[in-house]
C-alpha positions in Angstrom: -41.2 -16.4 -36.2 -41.7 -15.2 -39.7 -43.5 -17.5 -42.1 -44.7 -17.7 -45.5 -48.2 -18.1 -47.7 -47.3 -21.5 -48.2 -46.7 -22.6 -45.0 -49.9 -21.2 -43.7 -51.9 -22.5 -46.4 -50.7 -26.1 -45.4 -51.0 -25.4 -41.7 -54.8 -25.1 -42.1 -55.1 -27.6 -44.6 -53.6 -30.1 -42.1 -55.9 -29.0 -39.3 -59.2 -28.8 -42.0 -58.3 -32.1 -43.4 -58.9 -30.7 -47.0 -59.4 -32.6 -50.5 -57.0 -31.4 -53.4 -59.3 -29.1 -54.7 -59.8 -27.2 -51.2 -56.2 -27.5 -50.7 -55.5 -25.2 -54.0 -58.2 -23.1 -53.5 -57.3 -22.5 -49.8 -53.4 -22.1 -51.1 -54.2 -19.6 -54.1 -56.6 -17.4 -51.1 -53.2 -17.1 -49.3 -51.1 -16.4 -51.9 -53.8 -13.4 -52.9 -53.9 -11.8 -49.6 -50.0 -11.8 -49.5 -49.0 -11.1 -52.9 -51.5 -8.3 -53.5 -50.2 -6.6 -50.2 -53.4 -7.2 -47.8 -51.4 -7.6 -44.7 -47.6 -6.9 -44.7 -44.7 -8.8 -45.3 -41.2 -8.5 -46.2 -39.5 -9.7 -49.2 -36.6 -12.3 -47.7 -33.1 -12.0 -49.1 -32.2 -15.2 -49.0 -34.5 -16.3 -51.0 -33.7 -15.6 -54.9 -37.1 -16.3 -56.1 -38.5 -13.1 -53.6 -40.3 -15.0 -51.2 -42.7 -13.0 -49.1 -41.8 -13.7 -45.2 -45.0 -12.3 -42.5 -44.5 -11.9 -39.1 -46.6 -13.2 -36.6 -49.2 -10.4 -36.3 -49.4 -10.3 -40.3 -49.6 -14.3 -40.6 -52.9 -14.4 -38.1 -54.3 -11.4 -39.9 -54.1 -13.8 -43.2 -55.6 -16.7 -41.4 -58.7 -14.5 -40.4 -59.1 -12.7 -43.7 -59.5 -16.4 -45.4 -63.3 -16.4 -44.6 -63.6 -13.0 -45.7 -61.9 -13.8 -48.9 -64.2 -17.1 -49.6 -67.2 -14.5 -49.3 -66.1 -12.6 -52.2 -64.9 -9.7 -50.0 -62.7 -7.1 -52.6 -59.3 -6.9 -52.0 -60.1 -3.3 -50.8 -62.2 -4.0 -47.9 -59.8 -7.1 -47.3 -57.1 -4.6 -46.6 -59.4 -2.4 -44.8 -59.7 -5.1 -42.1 -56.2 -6.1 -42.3 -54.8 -2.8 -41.1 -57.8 -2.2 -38.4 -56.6 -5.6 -37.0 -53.2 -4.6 -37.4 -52.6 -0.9 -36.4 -53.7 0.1 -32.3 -56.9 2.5 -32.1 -55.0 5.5 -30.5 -58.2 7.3 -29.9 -59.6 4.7 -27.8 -56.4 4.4 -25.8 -55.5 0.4 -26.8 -51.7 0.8 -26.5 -51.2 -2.8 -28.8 -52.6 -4.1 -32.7 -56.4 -5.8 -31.6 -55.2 -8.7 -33.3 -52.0 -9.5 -30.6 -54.6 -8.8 -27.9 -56.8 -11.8 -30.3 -53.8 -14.0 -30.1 -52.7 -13.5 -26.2 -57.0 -14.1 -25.4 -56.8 -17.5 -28.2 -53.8 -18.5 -26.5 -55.3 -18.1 -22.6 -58.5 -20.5 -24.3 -60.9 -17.2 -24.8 -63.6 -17.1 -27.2 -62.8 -14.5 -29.9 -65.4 -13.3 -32.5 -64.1 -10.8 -35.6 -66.9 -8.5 -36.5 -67.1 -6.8 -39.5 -70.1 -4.4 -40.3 -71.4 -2.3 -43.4 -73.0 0.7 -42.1 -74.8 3.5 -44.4 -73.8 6.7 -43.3 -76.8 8.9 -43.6 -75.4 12.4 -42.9 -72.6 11.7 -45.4 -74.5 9.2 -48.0 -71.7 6.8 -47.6 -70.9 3.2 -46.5 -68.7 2.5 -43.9 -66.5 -0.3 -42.9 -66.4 -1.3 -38.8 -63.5 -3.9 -37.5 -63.8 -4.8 -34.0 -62.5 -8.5 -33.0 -65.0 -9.4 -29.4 -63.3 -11.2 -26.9 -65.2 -13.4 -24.4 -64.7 -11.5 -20.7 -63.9 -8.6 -21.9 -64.7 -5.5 -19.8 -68.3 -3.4 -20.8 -67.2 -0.3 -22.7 -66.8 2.8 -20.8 -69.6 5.4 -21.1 -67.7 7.5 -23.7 -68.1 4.6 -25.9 -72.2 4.0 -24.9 -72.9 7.4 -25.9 -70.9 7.7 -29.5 -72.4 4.1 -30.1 -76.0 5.1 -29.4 -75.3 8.1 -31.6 -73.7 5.9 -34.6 -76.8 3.5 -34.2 -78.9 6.6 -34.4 -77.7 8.1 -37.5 -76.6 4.6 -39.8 -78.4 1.6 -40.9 -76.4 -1.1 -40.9 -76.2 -3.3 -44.0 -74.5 -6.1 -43.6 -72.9 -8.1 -40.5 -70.2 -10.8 -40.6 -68.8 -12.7 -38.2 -66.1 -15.0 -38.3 -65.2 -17.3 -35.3 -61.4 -15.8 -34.9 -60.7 -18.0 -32.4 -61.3 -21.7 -34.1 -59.1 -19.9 -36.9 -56.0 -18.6 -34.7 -56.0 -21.9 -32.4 -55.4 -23.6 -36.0 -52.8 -21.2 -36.7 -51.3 -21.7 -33.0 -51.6 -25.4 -32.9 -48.5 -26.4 -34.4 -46.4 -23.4 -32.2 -47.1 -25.1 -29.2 -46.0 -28.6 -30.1 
């Protein structure tokens, strides 16, 4: 069911409890990540004033990228996790967007964890950007994936790690679907 920035925002503001000031802060973070094209939407018709509508999947990609966006993440690496959350990894053989397979696991009452790691690249002098959401139960990787981790481990250093407890955010975003 498409939604809006402003019905998000005051979705989590109900379930946060916020003061004003949170509550405008929280509301202008929403507004950002939409209007500045982080995750998807659609402009409705409907609506003369050009309302941005955001389907499910984009919606709980906003929620998540809230935390990010408190931490002073740019708006480039704010999209960067947007479309890794939104897009399925081909190459890895996920036939669905890791953030409807975050939703489904929230919805079954799963622990879900949204990693986000700064890696140095030595070979190419460069810092990388690695989305993966972790999903309590989930199988170990296969040994394709061992070996091209131990090499990645091997050859970056990471600088920075950031996790963000996905699931307390999409059960807030979820709350008021199941009632």
């Amino acid at each position: 069911m498409p939604t809006t920035s402003v019905k998000l925002a005051n979705r989590i503001c109900r379930h946060l409890g916020l003061d004003e000031d949170a509550k405008q802060r929280l509301h202008r973070t929403f507004r950002n990540i939409v209007t500045r094209e982080i995750v998807p939407g659609t402009v409705d018709p409907d609506d003369a004033r050009g309302t941005i509508q955001l389907d499910d999947d984009a919606a709980a990609t906003a929620v998540l990228l809230v935390p990010l966006a408190d931490m002073a993440v740019d708006a480039r690496g704010l999209r960067e996790v947007s479309q890794a959350l939104l897009r399925a990894d081909h190459l890895t053989g996920e036939k669905e967007p890791p953030i409807e397979r975050a939703i489904a696991a929230t919805r079954a009452g799963k622990s879900v964890m949204l990693l986000v790691e700064l890696r140095w690249v030595e070979s190419s002098a460069v810092a990388s950007r690695k989305v993966r959401l972790v999903i309590e139960g989930d199988a170990e990787a296969p040994e394709a994936k061992r070996i091209a981790k131990a090499w990645r481990d091997a050859f970056t250093l990471e600088l920075a790690r950031i996790e963000v407890p996905a699931s307390t955010w999409l059960r807030m975003y979820l709350a008021d679907d199941a009632a």
